[in-house]
Structure formats: C-alpha cells, structure tokens
One Martini backbone bead per residue (centre of mass of N, CA, C, O) as a GRO file, in nm:
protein
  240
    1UNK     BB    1   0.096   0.031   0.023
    2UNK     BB    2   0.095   0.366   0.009
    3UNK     BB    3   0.224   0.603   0.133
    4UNK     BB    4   0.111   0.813   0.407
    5UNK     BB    5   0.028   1.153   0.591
    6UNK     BB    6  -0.278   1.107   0.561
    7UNK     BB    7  -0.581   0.935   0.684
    8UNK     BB    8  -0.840   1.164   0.726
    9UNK     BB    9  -0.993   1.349   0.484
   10UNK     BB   10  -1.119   1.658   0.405
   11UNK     BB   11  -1.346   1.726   0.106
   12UNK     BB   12  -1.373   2.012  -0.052
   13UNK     BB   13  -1.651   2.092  -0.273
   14UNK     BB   14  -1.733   2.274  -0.499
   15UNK     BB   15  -1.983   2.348  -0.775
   16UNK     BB   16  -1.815   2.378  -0.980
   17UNK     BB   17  -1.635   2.093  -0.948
   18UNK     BB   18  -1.883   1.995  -1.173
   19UNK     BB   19  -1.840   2.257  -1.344
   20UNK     BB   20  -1.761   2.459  -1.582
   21UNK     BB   21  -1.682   2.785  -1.534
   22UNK     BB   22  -1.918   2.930  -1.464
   23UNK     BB   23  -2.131   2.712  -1.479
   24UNK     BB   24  -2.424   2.476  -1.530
   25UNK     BB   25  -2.418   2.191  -1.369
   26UNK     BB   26  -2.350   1.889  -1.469
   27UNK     BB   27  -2.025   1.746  -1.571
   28UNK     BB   28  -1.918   1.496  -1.645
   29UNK     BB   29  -1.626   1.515  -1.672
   30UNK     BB   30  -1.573   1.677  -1.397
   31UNK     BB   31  -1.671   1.442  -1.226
   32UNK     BB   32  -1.481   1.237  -1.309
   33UNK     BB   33  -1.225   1.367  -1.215
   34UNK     BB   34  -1.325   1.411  -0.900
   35UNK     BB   35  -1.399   1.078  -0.868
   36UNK     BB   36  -1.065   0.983  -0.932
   37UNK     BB   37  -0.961   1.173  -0.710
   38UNK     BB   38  -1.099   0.995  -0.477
   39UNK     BB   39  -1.046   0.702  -0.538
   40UNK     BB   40  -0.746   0.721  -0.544
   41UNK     BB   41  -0.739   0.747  -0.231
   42UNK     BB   42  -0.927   0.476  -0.126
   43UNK     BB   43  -0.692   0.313  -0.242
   44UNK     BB   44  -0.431   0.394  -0.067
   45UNK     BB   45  -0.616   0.434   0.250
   46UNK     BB   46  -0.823   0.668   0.265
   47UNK     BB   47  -1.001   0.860   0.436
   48UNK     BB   48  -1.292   1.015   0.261
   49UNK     BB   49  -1.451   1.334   0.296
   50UNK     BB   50  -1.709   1.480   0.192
   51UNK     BB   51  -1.792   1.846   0.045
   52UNK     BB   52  -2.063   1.980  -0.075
   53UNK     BB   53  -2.161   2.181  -0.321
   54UNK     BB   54  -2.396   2.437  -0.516
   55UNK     BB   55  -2.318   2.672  -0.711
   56UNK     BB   56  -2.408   2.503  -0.984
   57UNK     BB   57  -2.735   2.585  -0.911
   58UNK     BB   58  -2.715   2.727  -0.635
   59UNK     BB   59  -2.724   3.097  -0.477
   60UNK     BB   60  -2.851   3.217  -0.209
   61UNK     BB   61  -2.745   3.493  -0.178
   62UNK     BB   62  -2.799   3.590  -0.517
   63UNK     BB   63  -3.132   3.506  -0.459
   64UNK     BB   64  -3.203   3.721  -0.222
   65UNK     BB   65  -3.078   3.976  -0.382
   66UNK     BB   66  -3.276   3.938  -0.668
   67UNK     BB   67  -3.514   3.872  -0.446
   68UNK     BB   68  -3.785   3.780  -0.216
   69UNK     BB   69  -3.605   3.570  -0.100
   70UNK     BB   70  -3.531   3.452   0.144
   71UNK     BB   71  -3.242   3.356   0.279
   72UNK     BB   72  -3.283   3.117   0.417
   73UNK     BB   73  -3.453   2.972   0.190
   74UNK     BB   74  -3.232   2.981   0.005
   75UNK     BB   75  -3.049   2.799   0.135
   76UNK     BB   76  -3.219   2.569   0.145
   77UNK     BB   77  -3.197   2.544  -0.184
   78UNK     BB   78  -2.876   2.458  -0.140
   79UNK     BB   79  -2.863   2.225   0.000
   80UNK     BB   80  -3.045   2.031  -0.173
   81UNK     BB   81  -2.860   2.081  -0.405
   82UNK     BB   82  -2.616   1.890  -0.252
   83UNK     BB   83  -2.727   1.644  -0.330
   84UNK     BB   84  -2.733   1.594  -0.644
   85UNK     BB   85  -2.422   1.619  -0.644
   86UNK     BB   86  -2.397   1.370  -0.409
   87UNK     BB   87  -2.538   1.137  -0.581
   88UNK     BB   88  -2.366   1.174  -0.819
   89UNK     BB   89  -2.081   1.081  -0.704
   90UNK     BB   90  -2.159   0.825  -0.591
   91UNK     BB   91  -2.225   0.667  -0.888
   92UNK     BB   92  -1.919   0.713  -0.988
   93UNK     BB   93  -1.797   0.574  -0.777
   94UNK     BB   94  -1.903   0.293  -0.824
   95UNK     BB   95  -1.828   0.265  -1.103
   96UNK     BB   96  -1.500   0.259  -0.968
   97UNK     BB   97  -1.522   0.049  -0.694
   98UNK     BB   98  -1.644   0.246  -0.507
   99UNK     BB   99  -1.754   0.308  -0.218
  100UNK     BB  100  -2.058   0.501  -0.077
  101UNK     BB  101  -2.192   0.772   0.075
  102UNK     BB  102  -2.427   0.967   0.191
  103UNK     BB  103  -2.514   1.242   0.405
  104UNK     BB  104  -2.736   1.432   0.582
  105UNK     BB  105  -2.865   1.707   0.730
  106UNK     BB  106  -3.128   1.655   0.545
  107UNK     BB  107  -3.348   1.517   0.549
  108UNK     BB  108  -3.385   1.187   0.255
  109UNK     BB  109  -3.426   0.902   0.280
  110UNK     BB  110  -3.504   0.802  -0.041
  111UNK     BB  111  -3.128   0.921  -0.097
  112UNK     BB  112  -3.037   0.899   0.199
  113UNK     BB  113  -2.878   0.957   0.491
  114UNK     BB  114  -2.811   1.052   0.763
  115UNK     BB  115  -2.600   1.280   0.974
  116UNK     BB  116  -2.423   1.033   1.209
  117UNK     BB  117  -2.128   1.032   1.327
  118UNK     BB  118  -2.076   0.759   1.381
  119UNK     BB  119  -2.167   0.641   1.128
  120UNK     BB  120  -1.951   0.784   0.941
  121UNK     BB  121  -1.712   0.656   1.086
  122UNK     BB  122  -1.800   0.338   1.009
  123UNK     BB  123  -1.783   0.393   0.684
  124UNK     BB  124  -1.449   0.453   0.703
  125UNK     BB  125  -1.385   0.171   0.877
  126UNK     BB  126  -1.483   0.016   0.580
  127UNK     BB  127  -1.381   0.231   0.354
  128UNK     BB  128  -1.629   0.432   0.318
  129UNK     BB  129  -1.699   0.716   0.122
  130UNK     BB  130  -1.831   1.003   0.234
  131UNK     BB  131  -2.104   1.218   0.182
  132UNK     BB  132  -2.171   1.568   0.248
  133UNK     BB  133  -2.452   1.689   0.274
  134UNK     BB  134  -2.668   1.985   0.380
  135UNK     BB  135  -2.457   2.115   0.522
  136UNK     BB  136  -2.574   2.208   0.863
  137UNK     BB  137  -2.879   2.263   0.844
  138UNK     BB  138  -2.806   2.592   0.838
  139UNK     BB  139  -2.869   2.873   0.768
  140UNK     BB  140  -2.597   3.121   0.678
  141UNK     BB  141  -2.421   2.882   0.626
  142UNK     BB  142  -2.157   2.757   0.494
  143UNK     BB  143  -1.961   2.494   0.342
  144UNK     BB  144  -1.703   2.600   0.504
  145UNK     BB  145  -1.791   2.569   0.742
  146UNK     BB  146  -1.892   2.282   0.745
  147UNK     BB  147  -1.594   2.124   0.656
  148UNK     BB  148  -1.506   2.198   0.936
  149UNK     BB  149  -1.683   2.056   1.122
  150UNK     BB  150  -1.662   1.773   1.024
  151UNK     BB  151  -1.374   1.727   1.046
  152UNK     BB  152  -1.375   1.780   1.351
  153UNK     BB  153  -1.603   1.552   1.429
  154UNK     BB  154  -1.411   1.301   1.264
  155UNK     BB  155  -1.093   1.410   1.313
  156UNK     BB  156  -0.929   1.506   1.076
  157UNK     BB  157  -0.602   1.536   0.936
  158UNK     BB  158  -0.749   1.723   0.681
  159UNK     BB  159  -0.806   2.008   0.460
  160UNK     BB  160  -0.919   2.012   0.157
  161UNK     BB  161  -0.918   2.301  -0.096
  162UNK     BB  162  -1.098   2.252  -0.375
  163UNK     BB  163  -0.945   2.411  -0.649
  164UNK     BB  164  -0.868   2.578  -1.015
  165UNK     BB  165  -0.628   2.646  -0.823
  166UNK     BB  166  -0.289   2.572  -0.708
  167UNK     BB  167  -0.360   2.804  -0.481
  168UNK     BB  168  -0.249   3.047  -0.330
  169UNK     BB  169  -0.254   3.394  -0.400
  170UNK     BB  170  -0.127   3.764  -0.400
  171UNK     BB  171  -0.312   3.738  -0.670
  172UNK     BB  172  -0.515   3.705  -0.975
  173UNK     BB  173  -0.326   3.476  -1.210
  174UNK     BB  174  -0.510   3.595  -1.472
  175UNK     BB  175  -0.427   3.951  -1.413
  176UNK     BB  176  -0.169   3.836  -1.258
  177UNK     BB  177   0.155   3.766  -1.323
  178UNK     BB  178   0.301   3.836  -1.064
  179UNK     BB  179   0.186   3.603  -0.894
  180UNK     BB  180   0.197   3.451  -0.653
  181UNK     BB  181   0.273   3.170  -0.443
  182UNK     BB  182   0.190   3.012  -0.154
  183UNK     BB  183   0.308   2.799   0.025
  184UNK     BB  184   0.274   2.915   0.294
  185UNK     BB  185   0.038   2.983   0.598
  186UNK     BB  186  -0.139   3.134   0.830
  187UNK     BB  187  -0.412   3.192   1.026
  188UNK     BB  188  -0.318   3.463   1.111
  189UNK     BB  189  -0.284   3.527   0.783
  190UNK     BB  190  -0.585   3.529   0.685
  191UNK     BB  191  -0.716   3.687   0.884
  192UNK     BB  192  -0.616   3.953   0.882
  193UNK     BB  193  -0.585   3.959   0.535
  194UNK     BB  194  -0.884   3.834   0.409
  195UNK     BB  195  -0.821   3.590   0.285
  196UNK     BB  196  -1.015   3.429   0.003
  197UNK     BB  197  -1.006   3.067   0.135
  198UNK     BB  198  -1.234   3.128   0.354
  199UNK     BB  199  -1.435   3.147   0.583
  200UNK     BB  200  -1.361   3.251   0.937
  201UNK     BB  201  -1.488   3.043   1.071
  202UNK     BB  202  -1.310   2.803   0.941
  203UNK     BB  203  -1.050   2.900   1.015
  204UNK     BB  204  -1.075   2.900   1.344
  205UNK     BB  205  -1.174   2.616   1.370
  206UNK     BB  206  -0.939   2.474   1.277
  207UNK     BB  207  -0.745   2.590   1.481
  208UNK     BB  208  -0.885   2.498   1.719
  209UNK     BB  209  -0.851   2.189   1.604
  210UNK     BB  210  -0.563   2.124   1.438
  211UNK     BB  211  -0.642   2.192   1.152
  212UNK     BB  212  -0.479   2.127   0.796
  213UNK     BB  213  -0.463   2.337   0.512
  214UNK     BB  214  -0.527   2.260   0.192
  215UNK     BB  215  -0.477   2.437  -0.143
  216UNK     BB  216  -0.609   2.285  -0.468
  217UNK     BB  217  -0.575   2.155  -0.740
  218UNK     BB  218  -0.793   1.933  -0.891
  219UNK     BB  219  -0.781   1.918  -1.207
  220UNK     BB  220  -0.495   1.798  -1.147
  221UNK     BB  221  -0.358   1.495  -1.168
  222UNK     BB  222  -0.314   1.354  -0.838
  223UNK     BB  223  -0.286   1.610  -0.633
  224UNK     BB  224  -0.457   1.475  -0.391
  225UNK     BB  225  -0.235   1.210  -0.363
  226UNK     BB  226   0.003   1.416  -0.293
  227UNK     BB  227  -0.112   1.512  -0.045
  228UNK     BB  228  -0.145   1.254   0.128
  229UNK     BB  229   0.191   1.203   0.086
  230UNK     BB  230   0.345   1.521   0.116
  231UNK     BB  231   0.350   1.689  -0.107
  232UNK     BB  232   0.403   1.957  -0.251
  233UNK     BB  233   0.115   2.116  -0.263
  234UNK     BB  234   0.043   2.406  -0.269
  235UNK     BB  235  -0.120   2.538   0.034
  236UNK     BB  236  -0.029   2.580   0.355
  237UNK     BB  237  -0.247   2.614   0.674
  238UNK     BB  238  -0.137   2.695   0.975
  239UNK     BB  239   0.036   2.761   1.257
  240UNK     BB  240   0.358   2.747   1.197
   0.00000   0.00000   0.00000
C-alpha cells in the first residue's frame, strides 16, 4: 500500500468543481475527474469524507440578494442542491468500484442517509468515502463553515481545499502575471489579510482544533494524491 501522511481527510468541493468554470449543472467530465481523484484516495488506504456544495445549481446569498425569496429560504434550496451533486457522486464513484455513502444534514430517506457522527466514523472505517451534503443544516452558514465542522467532528487530519487553481496566491493570477503562490501561511495571516481562500469562521474552527487545511488544484490529475503523500502541492495553512 501506498505511504500516505494523512489517515482521514476531509475534501471540500465547491459547486464549480461539478461544472466547467463559471458554468450551470453537472459536467459529465468535470465530475469523472472530481471521482477518479476520490477514488485513487481510497485506493491508497486514505479515509476520504467528501463536502460538497452546489454553486453550480443555486447561490443562496445571489438568489436572496436578486428576489424577494428570503435568505434563509434561499440557503435552504442551496442544501437541497448539494444533495443533487452529491448523489450523482456518489454514483460515478460506484461506478470506479469504489464504496460511497451520502449522508445527508437535511434529512431524505428515500436518496440518502441522515448524518449521523457514529454512523459516519463507521462507513470511514469499513473502507467506504462518505459524502456529506445539506451543509450544516442551517441557512447563514457556508458549506465552508460546513466542511471545517464535519473534519473537526470526523477527527480529520487535514482539510483539502478544492479548487481550479494552484493554491493561494497574492493576487488573481488570470490578472495578474506577478501573482506568487504561497507555499505556506498561517491561520492568522489568513485572518487578519481576510485572504479569500475560506470564511473565516471556517479558518477559525480549523485553528482551534488543530486542523491544517491545503489548497490546491482538484482539476490536475493525481494532485489530491500527492496531498495525501505529504508532497509539497498548493498552499499548506496552519500554526505555522
């Protein structure tokens, strides 16, 4: 088996990595590469528990901001969305021969599993990625806040997060040629630069609880792999 430098990792995926940049709905493409870099995790022995969102189907805070629907509501129709992503997930992963499991914070029987602490630990340690959707099960709260609850409550040992470019950088480097990449930063340059690479409740929740968080590409093959070996890839953020 493969060395690995993280047992149980908690991988965030926003709602793009479903769909082509900036795109609407689920990319056939996009999500194989989504699974295929899922799969070759629990090929290597890595407990992977998934977070998605569903920017590409709703954004709550866009739809509350452009309608008359309220915030709550709105946030409550992106949950719904995340079960969506993560059912069709969980499907293409079966389809690798890999074991999956839905869990949801919104309860739906009929398509999926409630999330249940225990319950999760246990499909973890019989082999099988675990998927969590309905984000928190509470509007306001981000599917980033989300993701740092779920690693603290699993225990993870790192929080990938997933995203269309390298890691973090000191500006937009579609923008600008100049952009560095930060190989390391700590939680509090993140917090007090209110760099955009998480809210901060989510960086917050990781620091007290000893969670360090990689930011790197989903999109470039085996990257999330080479995370898991402990390989310099992206943005690594901790105490420092």
């Amino acid at each position: 088996m493969t060395k690995i430098s993280y047992q149980r990792v908690l991988l965030k995926i926003s709602g793009e990595g479903f769909s082509g940049t900036g795109g609407f709905g689920v990319s056939g493409p996009e999500l194989n590469t989504v699974a295929q870099q899922i799969a070759e995790l629990a090929a290597m022995g890595v407990q992977p528990a998934i977070v998605v969102g569903a920017g590409n189907l709703v954004r709550g805070t866009n739809l509350s901001r452009e309608t008359s629907i309220h915030r709550a509501t709105a946030d409550q129709m992106g949950m719904l969305a995340t079960v969506i992503n993560a059912i069709a997930l969980q499907d293409v992963l079966e389809g690798l021969g890999t074991s999956a499991r839905v869990m949801s914070a919104v309860e739906m029987a009929t398509v999926c599993e409630p999330f249940i602490r225990r319950r999760a630990l246990k499909h973890l340690e019989a082999g099988r990625v675990i998927i969590l959707a309905g984000g928190t099960g509470n509007p306001f709260f981000t599917t980033d806040t989300c993701a740092a609850l779920r690693a603290s409550e699993i225990q993870a040992d790192l929080l990938i997060k997933a995203t269309k470019v390298d890691g973090v950088y000191s500006a937009d480097p579609v923008q600008d040629a100049d952009a560095v990449l930060y190989e390391k930063l700590t939680y509090q340059q993140v917090l007090q630069d209110n760099l955009k690479i998480m809210d901060q409740t989510a960086i917050t929740m990781c620091r007290d609880n000893n969670i360090d968080i990689i930011v790197c590409n989903l999109m470039k093959k085996g990257t999330v792999a080479q995370v898991a070996q402990g390989d310099k890839t992206g943005t690594l953020i901790s105490k420092g």
